[in-house]
Steps between C-alpha positions, in 0.01 A plus 500: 500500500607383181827652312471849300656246221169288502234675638214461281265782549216388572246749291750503150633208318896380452839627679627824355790608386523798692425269810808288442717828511370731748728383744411538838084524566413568815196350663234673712310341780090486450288688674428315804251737753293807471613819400382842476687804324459816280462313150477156425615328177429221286714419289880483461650608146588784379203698619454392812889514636586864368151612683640349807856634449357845486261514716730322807766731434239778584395356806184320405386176621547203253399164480555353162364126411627336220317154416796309374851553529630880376586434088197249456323755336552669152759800687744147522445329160457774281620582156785788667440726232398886649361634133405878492171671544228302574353171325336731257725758226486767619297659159277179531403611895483872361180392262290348829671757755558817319865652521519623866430187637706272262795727579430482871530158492756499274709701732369295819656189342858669413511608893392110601812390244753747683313380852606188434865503381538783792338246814721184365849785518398649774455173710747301314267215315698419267208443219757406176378755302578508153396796280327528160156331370372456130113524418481264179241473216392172434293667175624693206166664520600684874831696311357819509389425896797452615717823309183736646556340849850592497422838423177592701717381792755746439307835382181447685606273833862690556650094459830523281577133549303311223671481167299304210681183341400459109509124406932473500555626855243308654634178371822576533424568908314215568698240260154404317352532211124482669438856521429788250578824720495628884545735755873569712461612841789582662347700792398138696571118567510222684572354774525176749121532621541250809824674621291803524213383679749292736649847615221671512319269779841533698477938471140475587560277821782722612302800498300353726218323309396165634458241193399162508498224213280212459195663661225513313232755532131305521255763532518914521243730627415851607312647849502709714759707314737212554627300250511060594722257325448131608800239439459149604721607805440814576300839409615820400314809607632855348415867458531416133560197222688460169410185270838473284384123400447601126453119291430337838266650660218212451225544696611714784356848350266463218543838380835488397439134382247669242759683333833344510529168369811254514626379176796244516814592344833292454867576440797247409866572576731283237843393588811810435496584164849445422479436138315721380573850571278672231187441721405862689925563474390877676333324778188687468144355672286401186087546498333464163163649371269177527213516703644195689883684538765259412818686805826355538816656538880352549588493902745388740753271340389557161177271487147584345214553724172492274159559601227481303250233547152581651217323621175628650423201756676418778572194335907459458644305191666207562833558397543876475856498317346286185294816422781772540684300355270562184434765528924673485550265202209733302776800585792314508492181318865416552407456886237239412676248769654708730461385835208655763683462800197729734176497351237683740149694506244743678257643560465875336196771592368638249173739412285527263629840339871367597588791752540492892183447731520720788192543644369495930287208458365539874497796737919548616599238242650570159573169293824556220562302226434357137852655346395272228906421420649829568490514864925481572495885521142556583452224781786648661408892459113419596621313803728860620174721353253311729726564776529870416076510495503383803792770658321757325824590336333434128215450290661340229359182532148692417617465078467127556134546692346698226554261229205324379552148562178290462409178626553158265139378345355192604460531880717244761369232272560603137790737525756224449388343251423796272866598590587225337325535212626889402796425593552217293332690176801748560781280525328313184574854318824551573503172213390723209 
């Protein structure tokens, strides 16, 4: 098998820098025979690897398949930042939701940020995690957004940790003049995504979980009360099934491919940023307010890692770093040849009303996914809840189920390309 330093995943574009310092990256063997078990799996991120973890430590039956290697997927490339609350504010999720359940969730995603930071102490994953993120206005206009945000948090959502930057402080923390005001949150972070999802596959095979990489899952059905999952070399047959493939699940369950959708996303990581130490000097995870979120943040040795770029194909540019490149010479133009040294992309789930799809799809089969770029926390927590479901220990998972998450229009044939199309009228706004 090719090197951890050179493995190009084959279902995401260019060599990451998390990749190159992950250190050691274990490799599993591929599912090679017949199996039968409690639950089987598909699926192995976030989601799919804490469900395995908890449920094998309980004495359940697991057989998780993962397609690719472990850290192909979006739980290995992503953006590191853990945010608060959901992908909604909390007051914007309160107008749809009504109070109770916007708090619920609220509260469901503070427990998934503590879950977190608690699993990586407790088995000693040493995840780099560096406190503090700024929400930043790319608008004048969004001012009085941002100071109500700060406050709602605090009086209505019991969350003391935003504080609301006027124009001065939110230059002065992120050493440019691109922004007129944001949001401090010192109650989360970020963290080293693929160091994370590298211990978590080791935890979950210790407890007793079998895992395999590079099998892919061709076809999945329901009889009899049993639950089949064919493989080119083997089939699965379990009491139960969890789909965890969120942006890749293609055509192997068309309800779930109805309602999350991959979008590619793309992050650069510059060289150390020796020279210029007024860029994020705090350290804080950045995520401004466009609809197509410039993140970055300051990491490791001191160099930028800057996402930002999106495109709804599957298509990948050509030369990735070009356009990052841009794209952190808009924020900080004295970077405007600073050398990429990683340049990388993915594939992210998202839905149509940008919160999780958790719905059982076929009899004994619940399908998770579409965190729509806020699944750190919430892949990880839904991945433990799904687990609890099936112990009977919780019903948690349930706030996730009752959300209305409809299908995309257009059909298997249309729904792309009208993707495409709103989504490109949205990023066109954030112009104006």
């Amino acid at each position: 098998m090719t090197s951890q330093e050179t493995w190009q995943s084959p279902i995401a574009p260019g060599l990451s820098w998390y990749q190159a310092t992950v250190g050691e990256r274990p490799a599993y063997p591929a599912l090679d025979g017949s199996r039968t078990c409690d639950v089987a799996i598909v699926g192995g991120g976030y989601t799919g690897l804490q469900a395995a973890y908890n449920l094998a430590k309980s004495g359940v039956s697991v057989v998780l398949i993962e397609a690719c290697r472990f850290g192909d997927g979006a739980s290995g490339r992503n953006g590191g930042q853990l945010g608060t609350g959901q992908r909604w504010w909390p007051e914007e999720l309160e107008e749809k939701i009504g109070y109770e359940r916007s708090k619920a969730l609220f509260d469901l995603a503070e427990a998934a940020k503590r879950h977190l930071i608690d699993f990586a102490r407790e088995h000693q994953i040493e995840i780099d995690y560096v406190p503090g993120q700024l929400n930043v206005a790319h608008k004048a206009s969004y001012k009085r957004d941002y100071y109500e945000n700060a406050e709602i948090a605090a009086l209505r959502y019991g969350y003391p940790h935003l504080s609301f930057m006027d124009e001065e402080e939110t230059q002065e923390r992120l050493g440019s003049k691109r922004f007129h005001c944001g949001v401090r949150d010192v109650g989360t972070g970020h963290i080293h995504p693929l160091k994370l999802l590298v211990g978590l596959a080791r935890v979950a095979a210790n407890a007793g979980a079998e895992i395999f990489e590079m099998t892919k899952a061709t076809a999945i059905r329901q009889s009899g009360g049993k639950v089949t999952i064919e493989t080119e070399r083997g089939t699965i047959t379990a009491e139960r099934a969890l789909i965890a493939c969120n942006g890749h699940i293609g055509d192997l369950e068309p309800v779930t491919a109805s309602h999350v959708m991959p979008i590619r996303s793309f992050i650069g990581a510059t060289a150390p940023l020796d020279g210029h130490p007024d860029v994020l000097p705090g350290g804080e995870a950045v995520a401004d307010s466009r609809f197509v979120v410039r993140y970055f943040r300051k990491f490791g040795d001191g160099r930028l890692l800057f996402g930002g770029r999106e495109a709804y194909t599957s298509d990948n540019p050509r030369d990735i770093s070009q356009h990052i490149r841009r794209q952190i010479a808009e924020i900080y133009p004295e970077l405007k040849d600073i050398e990429i040294t990683h340049s990388w992309g993915g594939s992210v789930g998202i839905t149509l009303p940008r919160q999780p799809f958790v719905r059982e799809v076929m009899p004994g089969v619940i399908s998770i996914g579409g965190y729509s770029g806020h699944g750190v926390m919430l892949s990880n927590y839904c991945g433990k809840l799904y687990a609890e479901t099936v112990l009977g220990k919780s019903r948690d998972l349930d706030l996730f189920t009752s959300l209305d998450i409809p299908a995309f229009p257009g059909g298997a044939r249309m729904r792309a390309p009208l993707l495409f199309l709103a989504l490109s009228w949205f990023a066109l706004r954030d112009k104006f």
